[in-house]
VMD Tcl script that builds the backbone (N, CA, C; Angstrom):
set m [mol new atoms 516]
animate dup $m
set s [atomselect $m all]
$s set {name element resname resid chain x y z} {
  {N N UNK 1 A -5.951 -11.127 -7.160}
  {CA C UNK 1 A -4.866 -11.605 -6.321}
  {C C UNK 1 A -5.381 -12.777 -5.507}
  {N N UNK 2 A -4.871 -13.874 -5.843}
  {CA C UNK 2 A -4.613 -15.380 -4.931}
  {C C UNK 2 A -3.875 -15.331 -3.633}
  {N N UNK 3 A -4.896 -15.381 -2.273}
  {CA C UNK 3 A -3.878 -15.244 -1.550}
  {C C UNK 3 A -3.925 -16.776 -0.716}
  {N N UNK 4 A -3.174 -17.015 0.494}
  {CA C UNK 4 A -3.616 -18.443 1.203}
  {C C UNK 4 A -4.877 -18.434 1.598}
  {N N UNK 5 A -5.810 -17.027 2.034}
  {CA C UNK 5 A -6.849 -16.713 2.693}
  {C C UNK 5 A -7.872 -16.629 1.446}
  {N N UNK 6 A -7.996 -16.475 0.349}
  {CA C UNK 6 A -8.904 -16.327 0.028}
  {C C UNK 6 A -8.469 -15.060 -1.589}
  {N N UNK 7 A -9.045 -14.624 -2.414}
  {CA C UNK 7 A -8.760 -13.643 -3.264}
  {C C UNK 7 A -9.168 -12.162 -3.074}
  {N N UNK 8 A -8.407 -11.559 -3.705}
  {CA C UNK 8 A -8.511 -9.929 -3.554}
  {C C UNK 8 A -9.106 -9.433 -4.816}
  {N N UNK 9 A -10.221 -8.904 -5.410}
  {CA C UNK 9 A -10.149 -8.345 -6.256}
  {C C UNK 9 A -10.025 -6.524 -6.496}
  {N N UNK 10 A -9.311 -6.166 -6.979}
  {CA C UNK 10 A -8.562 -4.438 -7.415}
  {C C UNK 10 A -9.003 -3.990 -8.821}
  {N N UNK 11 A -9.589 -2.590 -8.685}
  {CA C UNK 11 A -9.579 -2.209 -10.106}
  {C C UNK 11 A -8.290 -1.085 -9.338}
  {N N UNK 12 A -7.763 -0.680 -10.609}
  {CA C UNK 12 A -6.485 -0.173 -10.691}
  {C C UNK 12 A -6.947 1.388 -11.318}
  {N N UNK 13 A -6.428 2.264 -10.527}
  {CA C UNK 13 A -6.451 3.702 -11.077}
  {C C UNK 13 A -5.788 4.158 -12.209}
  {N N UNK 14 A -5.753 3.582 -13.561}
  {CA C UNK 14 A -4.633 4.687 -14.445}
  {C C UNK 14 A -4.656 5.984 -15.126}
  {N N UNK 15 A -5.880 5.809 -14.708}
  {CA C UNK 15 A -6.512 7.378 -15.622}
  {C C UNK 15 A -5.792 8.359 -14.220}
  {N N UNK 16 A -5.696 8.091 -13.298}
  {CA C UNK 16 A -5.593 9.590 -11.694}
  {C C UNK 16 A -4.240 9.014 -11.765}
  {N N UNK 17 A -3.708 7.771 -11.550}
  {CA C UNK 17 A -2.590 7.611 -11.047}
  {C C UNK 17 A -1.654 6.702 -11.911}
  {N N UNK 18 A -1.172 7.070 -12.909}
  {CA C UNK 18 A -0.750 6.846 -14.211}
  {C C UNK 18 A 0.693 6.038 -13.651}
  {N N UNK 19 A 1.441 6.322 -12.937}
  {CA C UNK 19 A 2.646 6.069 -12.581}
  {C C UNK 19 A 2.897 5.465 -11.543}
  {N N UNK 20 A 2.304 5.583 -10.587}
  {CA C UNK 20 A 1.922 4.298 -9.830}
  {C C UNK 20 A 1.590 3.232 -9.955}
  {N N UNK 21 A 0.017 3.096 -11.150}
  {CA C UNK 21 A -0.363 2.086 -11.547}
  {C C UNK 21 A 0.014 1.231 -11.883}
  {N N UNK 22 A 0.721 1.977 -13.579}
  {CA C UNK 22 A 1.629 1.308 -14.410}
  {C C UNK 22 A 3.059 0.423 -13.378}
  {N N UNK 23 A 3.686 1.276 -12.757}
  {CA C UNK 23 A 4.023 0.419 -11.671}
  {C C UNK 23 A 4.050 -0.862 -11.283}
  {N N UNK 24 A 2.495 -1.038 -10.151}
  {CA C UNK 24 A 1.746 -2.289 -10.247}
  {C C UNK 24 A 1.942 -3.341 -10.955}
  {N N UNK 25 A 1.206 -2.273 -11.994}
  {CA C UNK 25 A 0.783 -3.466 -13.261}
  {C C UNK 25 A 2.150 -4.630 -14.039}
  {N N UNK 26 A 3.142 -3.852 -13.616}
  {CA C UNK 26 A 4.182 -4.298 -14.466}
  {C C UNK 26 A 4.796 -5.336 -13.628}
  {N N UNK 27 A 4.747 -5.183 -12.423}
  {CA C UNK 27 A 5.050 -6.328 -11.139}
  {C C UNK 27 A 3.956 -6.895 -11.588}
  {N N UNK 28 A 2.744 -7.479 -12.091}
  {CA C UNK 28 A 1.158 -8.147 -12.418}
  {C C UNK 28 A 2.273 -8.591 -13.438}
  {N N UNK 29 A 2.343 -7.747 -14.208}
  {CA C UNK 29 A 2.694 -8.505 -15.849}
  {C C UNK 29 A 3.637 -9.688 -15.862}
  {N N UNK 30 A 4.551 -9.367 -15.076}
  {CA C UNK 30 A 6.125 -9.431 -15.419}
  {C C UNK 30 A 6.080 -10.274 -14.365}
  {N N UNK 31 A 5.311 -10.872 -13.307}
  {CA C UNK 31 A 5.356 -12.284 -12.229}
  {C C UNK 31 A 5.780 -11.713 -11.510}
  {N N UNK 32 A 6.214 -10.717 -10.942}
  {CA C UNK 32 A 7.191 -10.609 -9.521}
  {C C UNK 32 A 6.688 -10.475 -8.742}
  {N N UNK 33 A 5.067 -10.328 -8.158}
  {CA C UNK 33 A 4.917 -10.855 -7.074}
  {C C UNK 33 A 4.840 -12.166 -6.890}
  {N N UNK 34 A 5.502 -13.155 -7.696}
  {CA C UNK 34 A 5.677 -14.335 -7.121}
  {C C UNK 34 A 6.486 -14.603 -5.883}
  {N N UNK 35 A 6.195 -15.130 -5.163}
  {CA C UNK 35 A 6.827 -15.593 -3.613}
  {C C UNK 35 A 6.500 -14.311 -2.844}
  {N N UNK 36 A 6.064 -13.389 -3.163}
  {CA C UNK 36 A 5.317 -12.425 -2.107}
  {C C UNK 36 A 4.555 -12.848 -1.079}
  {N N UNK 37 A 4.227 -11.816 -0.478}
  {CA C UNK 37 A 3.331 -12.165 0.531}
  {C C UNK 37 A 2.980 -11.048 1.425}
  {N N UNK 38 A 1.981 -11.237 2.159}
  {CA C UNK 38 A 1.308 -9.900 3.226}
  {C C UNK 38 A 1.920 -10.412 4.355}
  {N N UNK 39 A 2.851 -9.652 5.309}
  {CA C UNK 39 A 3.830 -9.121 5.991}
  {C C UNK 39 A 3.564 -9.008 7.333}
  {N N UNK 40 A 2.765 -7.659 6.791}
  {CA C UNK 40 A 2.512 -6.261 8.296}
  {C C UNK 40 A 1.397 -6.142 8.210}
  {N N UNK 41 A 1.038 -6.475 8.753}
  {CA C UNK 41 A -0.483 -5.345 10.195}
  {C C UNK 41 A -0.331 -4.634 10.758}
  {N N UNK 42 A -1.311 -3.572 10.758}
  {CA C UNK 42 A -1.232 -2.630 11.313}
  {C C UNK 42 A -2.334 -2.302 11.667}
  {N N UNK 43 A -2.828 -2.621 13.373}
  {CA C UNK 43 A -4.165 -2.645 13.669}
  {C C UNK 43 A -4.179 -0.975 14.891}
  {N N UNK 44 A -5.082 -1.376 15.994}
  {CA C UNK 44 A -5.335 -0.199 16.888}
  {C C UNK 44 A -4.708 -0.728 17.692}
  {N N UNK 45 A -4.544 -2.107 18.008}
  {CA C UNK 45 A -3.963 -2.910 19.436}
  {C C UNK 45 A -2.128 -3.181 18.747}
  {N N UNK 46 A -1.539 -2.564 17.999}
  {CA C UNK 46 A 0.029 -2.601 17.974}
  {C C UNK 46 A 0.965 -1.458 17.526}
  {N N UNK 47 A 0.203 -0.498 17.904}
  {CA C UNK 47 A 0.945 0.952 17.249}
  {C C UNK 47 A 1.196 1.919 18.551}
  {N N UNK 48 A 1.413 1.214 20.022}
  {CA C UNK 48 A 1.618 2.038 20.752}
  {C C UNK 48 A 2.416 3.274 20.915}
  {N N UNK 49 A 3.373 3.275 20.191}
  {CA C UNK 49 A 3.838 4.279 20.109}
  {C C UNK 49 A 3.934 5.150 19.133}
  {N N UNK 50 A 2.727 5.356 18.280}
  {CA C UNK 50 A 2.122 6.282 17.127}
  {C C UNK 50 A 1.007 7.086 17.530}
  {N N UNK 51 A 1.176 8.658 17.859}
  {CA C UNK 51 A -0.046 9.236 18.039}
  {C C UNK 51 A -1.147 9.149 17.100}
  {N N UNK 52 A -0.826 8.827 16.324}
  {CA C UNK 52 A -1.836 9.001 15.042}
  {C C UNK 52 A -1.771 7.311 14.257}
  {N N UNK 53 A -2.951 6.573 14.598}
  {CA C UNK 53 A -3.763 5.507 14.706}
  {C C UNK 53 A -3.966 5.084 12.975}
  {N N UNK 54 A -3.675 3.984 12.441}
  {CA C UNK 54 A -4.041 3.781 11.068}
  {C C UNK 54 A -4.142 2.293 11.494}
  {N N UNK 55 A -4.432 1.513 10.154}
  {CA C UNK 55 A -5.148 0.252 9.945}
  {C C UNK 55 A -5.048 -0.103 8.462}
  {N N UNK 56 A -3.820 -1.391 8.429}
  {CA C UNK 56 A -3.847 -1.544 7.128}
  {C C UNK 56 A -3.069 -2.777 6.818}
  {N N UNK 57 A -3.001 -3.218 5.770}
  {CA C UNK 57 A -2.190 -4.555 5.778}
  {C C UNK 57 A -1.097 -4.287 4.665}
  {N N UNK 58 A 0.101 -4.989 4.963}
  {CA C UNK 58 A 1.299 -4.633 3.840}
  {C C UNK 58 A 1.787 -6.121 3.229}
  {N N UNK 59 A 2.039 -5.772 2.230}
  {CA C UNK 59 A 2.207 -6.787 1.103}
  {C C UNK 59 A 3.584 -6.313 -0.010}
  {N N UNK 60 A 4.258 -7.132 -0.595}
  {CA C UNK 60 A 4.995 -7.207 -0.779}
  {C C UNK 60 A 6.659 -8.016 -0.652}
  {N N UNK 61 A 7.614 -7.818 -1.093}
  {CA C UNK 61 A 9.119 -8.006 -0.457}
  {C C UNK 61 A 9.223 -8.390 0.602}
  {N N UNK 62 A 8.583 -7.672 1.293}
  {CA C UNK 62 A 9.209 -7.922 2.618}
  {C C UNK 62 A 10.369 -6.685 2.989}
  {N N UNK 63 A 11.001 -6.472 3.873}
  {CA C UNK 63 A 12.530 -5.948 4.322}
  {C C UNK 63 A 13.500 -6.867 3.524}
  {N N UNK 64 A 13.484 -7.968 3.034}
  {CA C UNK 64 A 14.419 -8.181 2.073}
  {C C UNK 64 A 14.966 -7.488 0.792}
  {N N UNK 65 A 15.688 -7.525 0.008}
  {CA C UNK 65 A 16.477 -7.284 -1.254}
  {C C UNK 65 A 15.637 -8.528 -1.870}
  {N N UNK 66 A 15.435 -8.010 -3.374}
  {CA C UNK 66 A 14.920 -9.283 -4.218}
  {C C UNK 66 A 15.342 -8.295 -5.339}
  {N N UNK 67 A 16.145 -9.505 -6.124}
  {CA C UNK 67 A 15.992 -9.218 -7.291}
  {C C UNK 67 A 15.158 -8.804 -8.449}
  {N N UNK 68 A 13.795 -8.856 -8.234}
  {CA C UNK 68 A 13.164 -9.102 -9.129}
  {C C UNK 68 A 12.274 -7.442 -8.741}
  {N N UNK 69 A 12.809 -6.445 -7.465}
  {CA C UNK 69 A 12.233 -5.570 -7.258}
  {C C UNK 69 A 12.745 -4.357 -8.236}
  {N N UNK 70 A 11.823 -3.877 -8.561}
  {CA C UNK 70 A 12.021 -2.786 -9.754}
  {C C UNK 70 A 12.689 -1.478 -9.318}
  {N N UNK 71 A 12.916 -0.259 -10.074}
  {CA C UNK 71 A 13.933 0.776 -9.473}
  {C C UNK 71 A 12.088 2.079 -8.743}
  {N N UNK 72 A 12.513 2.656 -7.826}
  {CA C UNK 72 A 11.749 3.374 -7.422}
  {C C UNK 72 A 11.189 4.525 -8.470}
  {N N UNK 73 A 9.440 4.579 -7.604}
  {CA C UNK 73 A 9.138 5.330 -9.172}
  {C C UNK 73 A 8.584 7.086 -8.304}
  {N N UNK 74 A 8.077 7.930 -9.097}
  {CA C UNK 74 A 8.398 8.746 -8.580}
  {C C UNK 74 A 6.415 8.892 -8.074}
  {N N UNK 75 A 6.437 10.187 -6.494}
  {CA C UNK 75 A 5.713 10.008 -5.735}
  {C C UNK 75 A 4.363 10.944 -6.183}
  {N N UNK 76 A 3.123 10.426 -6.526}
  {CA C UNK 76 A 1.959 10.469 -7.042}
  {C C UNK 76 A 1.170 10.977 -5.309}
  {N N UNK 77 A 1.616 12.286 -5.334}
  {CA C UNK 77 A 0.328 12.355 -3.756}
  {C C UNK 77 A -1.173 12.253 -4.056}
  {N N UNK 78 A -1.899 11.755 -3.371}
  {CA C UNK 78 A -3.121 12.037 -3.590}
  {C C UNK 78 A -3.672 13.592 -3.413}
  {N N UNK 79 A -2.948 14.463 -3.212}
  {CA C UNK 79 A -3.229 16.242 -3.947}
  {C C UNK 79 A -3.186 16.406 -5.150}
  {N N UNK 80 A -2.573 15.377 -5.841}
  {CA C UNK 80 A -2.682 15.550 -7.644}
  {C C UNK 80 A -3.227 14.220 -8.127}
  {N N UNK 81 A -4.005 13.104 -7.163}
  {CA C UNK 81 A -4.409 11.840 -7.885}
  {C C UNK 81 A -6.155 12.339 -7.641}
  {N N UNK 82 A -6.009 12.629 -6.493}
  {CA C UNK 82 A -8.111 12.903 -5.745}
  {C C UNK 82 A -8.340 11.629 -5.297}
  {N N UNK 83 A -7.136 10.309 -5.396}
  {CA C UNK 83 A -7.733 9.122 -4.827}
  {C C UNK 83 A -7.066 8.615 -3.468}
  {N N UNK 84 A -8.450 8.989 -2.552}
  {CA C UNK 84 A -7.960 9.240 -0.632}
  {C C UNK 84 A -8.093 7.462 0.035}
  {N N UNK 85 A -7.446 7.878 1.218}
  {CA C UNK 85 A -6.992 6.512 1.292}
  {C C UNK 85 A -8.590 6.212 2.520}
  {N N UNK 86 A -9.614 5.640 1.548}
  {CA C UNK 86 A -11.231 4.843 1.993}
  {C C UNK 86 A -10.396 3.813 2.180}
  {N N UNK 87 A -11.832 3.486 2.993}
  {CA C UNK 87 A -11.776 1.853 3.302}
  {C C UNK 87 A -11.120 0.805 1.713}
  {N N UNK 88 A -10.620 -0.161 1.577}
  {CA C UNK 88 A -10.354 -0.792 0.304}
  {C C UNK 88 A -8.749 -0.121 -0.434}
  {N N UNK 89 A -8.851 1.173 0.170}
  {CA C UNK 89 A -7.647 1.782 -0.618}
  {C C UNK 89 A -6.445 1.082 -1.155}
  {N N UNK 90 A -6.048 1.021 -2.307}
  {CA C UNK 90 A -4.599 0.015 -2.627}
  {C C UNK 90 A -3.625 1.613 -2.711}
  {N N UNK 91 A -2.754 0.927 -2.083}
  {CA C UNK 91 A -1.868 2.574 -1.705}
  {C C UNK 91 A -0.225 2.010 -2.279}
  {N N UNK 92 A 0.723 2.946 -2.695}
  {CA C UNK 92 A 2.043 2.160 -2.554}
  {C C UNK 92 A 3.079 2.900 -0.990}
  {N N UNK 93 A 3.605 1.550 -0.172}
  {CA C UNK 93 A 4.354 1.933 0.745}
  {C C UNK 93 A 5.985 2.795 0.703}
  {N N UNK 94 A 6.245 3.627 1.305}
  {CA C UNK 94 A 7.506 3.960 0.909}
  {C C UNK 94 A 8.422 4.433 2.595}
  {N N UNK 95 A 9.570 4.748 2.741}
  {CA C UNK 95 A 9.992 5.499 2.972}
  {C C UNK 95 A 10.091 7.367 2.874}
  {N N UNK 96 A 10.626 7.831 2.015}
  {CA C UNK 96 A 10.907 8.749 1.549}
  {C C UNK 96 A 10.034 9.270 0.255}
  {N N UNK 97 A 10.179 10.193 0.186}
  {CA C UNK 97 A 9.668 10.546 -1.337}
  {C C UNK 97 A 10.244 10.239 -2.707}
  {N N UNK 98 A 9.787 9.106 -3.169}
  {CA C UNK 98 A 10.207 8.713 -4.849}
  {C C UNK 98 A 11.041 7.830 -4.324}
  {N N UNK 99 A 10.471 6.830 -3.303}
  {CA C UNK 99 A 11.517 5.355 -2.595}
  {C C UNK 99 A 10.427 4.313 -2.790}
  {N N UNK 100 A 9.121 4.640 -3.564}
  {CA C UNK 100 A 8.367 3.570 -3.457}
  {C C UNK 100 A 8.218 2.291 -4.849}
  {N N UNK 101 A 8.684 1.347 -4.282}
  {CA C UNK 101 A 8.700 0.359 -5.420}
  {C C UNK 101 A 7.669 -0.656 -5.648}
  {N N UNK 102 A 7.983 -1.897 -4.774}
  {CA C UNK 102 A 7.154 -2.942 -4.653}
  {C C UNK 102 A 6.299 -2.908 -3.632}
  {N N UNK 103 A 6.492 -2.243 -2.376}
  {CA C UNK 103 A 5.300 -2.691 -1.140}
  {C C UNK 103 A 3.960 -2.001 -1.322}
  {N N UNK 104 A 2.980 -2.596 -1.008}
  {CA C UNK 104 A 1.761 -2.112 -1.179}
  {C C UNK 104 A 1.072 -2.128 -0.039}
  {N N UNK 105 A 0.256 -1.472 0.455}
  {CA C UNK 105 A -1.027 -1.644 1.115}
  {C C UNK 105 A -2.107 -1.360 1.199}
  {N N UNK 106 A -3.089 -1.933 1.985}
  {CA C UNK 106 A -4.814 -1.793 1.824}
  {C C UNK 106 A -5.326 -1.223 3.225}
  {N N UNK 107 A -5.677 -0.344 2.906}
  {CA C UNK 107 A -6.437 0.519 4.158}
  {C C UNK 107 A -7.389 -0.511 4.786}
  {N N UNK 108 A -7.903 -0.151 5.884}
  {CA C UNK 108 A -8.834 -1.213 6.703}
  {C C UNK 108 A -9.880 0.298 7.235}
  {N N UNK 109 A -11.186 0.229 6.500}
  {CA C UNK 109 A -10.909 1.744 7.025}
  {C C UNK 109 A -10.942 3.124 6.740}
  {N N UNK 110 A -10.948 4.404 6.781}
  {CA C UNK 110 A -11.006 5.382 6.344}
  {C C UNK 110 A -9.772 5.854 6.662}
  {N N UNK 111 A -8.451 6.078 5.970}
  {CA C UNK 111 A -7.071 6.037 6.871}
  {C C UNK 111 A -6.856 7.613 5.953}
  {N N UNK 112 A -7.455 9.394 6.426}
  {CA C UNK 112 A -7.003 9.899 5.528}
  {C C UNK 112 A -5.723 10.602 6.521}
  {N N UNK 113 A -5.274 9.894 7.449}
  {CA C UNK 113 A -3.905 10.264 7.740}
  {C C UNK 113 A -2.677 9.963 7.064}
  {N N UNK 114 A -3.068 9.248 5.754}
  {CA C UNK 114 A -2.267 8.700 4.752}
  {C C UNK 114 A -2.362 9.833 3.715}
  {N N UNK 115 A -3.092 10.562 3.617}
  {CA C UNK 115 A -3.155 11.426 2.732}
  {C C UNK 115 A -2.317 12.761 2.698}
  {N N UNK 116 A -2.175 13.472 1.285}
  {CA C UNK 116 A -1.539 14.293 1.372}
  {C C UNK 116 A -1.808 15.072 2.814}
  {N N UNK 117 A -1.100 15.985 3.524}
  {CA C UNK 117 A -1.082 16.831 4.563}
  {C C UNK 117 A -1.586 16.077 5.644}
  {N N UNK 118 A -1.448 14.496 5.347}
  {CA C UNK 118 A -2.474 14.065 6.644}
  {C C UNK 118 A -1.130 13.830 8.104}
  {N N UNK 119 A -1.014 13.301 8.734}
  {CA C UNK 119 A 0.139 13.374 9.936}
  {C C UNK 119 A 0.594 12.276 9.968}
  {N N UNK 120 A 0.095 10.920 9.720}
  {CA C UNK 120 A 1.141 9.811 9.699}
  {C C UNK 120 A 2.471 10.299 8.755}
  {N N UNK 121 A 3.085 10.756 7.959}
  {CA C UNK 121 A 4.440 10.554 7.367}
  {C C UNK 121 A 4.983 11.850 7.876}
  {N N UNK 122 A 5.874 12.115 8.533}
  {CA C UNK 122 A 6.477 13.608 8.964}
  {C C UNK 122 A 6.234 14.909 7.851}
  {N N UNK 123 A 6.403 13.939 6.603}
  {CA C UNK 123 A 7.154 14.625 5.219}
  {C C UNK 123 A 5.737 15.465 5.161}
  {N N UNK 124 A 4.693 14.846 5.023}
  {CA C UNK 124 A 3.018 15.467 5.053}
  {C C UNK 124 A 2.994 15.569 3.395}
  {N N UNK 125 A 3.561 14.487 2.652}
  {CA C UNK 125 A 3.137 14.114 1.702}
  {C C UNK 125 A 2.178 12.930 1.011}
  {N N UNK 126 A 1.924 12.378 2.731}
  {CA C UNK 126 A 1.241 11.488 2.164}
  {C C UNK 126 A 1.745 9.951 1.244}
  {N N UNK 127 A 1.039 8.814 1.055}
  {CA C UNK 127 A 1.420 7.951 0.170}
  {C C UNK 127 A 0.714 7.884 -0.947}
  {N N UNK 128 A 1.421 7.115 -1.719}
  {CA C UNK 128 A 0.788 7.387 -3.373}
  {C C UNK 128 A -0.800 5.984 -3.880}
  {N N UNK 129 A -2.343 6.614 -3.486}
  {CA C UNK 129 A -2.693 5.603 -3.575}
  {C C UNK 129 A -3.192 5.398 -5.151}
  {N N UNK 130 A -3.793 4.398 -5.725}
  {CA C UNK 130 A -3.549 3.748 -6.962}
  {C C UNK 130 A -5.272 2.934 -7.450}
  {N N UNK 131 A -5.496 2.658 -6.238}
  {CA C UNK 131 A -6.505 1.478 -6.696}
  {C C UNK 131 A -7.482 1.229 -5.166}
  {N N UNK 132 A -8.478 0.835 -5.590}
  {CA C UNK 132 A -9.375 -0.280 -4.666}
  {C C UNK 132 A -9.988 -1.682 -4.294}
  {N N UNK 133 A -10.307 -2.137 -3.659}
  {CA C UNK 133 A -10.668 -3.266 -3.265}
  {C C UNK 133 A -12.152 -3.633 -3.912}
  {N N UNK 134 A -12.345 -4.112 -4.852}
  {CA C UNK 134 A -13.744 -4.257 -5.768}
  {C C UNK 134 A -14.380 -5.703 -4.885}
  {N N UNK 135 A -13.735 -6.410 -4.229}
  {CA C UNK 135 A -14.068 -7.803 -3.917}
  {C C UNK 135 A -13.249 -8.274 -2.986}
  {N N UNK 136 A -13.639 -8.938 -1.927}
  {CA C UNK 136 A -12.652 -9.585 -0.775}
  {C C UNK 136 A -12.149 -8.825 0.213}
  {N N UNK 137 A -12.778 -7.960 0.773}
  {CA C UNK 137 A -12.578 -7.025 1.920}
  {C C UNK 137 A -12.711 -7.883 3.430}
  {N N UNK 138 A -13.178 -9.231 2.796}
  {CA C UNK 138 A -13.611 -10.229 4.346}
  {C C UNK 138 A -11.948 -10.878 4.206}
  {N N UNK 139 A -11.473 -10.880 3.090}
  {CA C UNK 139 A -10.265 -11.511 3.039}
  {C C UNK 139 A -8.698 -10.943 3.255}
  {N N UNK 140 A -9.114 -9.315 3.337}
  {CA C UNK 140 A -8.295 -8.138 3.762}
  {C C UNK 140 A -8.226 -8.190 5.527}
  {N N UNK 141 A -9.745 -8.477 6.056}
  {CA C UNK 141 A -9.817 -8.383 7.497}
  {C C UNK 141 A -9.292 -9.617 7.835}
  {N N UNK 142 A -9.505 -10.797 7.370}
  {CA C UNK 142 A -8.795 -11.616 7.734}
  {C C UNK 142 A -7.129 -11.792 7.913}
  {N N UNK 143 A -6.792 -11.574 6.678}
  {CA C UNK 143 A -5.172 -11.362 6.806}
  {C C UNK 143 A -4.783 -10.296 7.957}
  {N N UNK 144 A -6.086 -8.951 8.407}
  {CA C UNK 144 A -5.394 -8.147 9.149}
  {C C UNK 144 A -5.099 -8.773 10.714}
  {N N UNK 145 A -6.794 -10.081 11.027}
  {CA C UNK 145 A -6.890 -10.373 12.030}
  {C C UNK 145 A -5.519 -11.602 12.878}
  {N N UNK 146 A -4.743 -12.198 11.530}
  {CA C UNK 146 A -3.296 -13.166 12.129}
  {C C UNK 146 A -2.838 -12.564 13.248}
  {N N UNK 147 A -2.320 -13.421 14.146}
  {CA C UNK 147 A -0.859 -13.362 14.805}
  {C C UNK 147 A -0.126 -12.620 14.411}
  {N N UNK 148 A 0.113 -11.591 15.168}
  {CA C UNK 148 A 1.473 -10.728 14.589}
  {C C UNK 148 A 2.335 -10.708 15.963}
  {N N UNK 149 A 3.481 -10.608 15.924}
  {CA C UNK 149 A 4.553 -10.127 16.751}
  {C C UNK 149 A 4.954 -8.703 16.879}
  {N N UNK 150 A 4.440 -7.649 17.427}
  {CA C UNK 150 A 3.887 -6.499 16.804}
  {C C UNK 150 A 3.355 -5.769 15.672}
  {N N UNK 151 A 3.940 -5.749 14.536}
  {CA C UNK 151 A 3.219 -5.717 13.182}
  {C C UNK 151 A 3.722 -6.497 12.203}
  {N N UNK 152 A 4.911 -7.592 12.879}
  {CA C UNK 152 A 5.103 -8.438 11.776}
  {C C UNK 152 A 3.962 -9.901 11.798}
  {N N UNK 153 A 3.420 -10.193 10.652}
  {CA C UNK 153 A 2.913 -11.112 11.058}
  {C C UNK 153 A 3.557 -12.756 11.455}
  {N N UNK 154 A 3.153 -13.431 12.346}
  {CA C UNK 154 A 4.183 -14.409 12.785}
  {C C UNK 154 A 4.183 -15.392 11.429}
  {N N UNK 155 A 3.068 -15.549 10.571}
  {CA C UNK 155 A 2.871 -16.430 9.830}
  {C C UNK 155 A 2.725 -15.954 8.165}
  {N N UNK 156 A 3.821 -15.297 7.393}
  {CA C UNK 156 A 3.058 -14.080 6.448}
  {C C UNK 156 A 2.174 -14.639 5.998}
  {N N UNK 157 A 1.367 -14.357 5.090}
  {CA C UNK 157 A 0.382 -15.041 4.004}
  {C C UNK 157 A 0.411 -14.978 3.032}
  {N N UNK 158 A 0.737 -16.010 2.240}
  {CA C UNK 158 A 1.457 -15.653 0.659}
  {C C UNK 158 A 0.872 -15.501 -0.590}
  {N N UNK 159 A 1.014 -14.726 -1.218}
  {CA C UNK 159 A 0.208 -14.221 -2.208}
  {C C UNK 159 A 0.526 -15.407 -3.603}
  {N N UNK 160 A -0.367 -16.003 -3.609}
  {CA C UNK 160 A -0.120 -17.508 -4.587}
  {C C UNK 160 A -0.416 -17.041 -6.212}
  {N N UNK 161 A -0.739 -15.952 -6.080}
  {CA C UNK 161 A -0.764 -15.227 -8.194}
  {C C UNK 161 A -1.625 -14.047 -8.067}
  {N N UNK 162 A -1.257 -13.295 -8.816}
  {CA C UNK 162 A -1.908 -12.200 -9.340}
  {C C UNK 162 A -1.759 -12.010 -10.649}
  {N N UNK 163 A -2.948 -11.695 -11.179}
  {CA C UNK 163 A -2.966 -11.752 -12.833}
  {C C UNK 163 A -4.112 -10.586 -12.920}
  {N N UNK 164 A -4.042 -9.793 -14.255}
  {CA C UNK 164 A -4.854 -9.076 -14.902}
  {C C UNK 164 A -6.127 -9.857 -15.683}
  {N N UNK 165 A -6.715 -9.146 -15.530}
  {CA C UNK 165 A -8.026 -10.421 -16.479}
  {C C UNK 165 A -7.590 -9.974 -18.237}
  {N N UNK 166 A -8.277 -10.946 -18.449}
  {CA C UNK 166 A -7.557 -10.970 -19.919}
  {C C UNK 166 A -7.639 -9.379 -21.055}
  {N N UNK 167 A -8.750 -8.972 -20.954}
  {CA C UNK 167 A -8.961 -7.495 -22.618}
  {C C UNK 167 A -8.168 -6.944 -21.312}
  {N N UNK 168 A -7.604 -6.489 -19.957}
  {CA C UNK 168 A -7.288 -5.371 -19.298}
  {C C UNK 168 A -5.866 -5.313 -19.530}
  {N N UNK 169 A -5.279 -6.454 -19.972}
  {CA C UNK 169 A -3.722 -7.077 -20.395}
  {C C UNK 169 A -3.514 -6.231 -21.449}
  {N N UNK 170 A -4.687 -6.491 -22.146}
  {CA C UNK 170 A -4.427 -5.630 -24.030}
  {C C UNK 170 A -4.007 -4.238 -24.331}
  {N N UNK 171 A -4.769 -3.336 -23.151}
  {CA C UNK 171 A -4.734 -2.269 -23.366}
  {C C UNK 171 A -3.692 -1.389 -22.699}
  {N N UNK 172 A -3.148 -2.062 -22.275}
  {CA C UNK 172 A -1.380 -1.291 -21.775}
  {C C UNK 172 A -0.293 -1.822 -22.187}
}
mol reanalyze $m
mol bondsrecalc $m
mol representation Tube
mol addrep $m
């Protein structure tokens, strides 16, 4: 992933998280994170009113409607993936259970309040994570460190391509 800051590199879970991944991958394949971009922060200094403290950056849509966003897929807890949300974590964002489409995020961090039974989501299902950060974790802290207007960032940062490397294309 090409971002304004610098690149992200992700290996992708499909063997634990088959449906999530594939997911991903198909927003990778198919261009639609074109005109994306990282959003939200979510540091220690803008969550005043969250007892329970996380750290992470969001990417994606946005709160907009886009066409090009796919139909929701269904919710992969990490109680049936084993992959907890470490530092690097690529997680998918949702609402509800089986509402998660395009938004993504990256832990900053050891965030296992994201995890199944952990207390950030009421539901205590946790979010569905997928993948890690293999490369560019200086470029994760950076995007986390922008200007935000509480967790929106004032300036998003736009994700300029994401592509699969080439034999990883072949095999799905």
């Amino acid at each position: 992933m090409e971002t304004e800051l610098g690149k992200i590199v992700f290996k992708i879970d499909l063997e634990n998280a088959p449906v999530t991944a594939r997911n991903f991958l198909r927003y990778v394949d198919e261009d639609r994170f074109q005109g994306t971009s990282f959003y939200r922060v979510v540091r220690q200094d803008n969550q005043a009113e969250n007892d329970i403290k996380i750290e992470v950056i969001q990417g994606g849509y946005g709160t907009d409607d886009n066409p090009l966003q796919l139909q929701p897929i269904a919710h992969e807890s990490t109680a049936v993936t084993g992959i907890l949300h470490e530092n690097g974590t690529l997680s998918m964002a949702r609402a509800e259970i089986g509402t998660a489409s395009s938004e993504f995020f990256i832990c900053i961090g050891a965030q296992h309040e994201l995890d199944y039974m952990g207390k950030r989501n009421p539901d205590g299902y946790g979010f569905a994570a997928f993948g890690h950060v293999v490369k560019g974790m200086h470029v994760v802290k950076k995007i986390q460190q922008q200007a935000a207007d509480g967790q929106m960032l004032k300036q998003p940062v736009k994700i300029l391509s994401v592509k699969r490397r080439g034999f990883l294309k072949r095999l799905f």
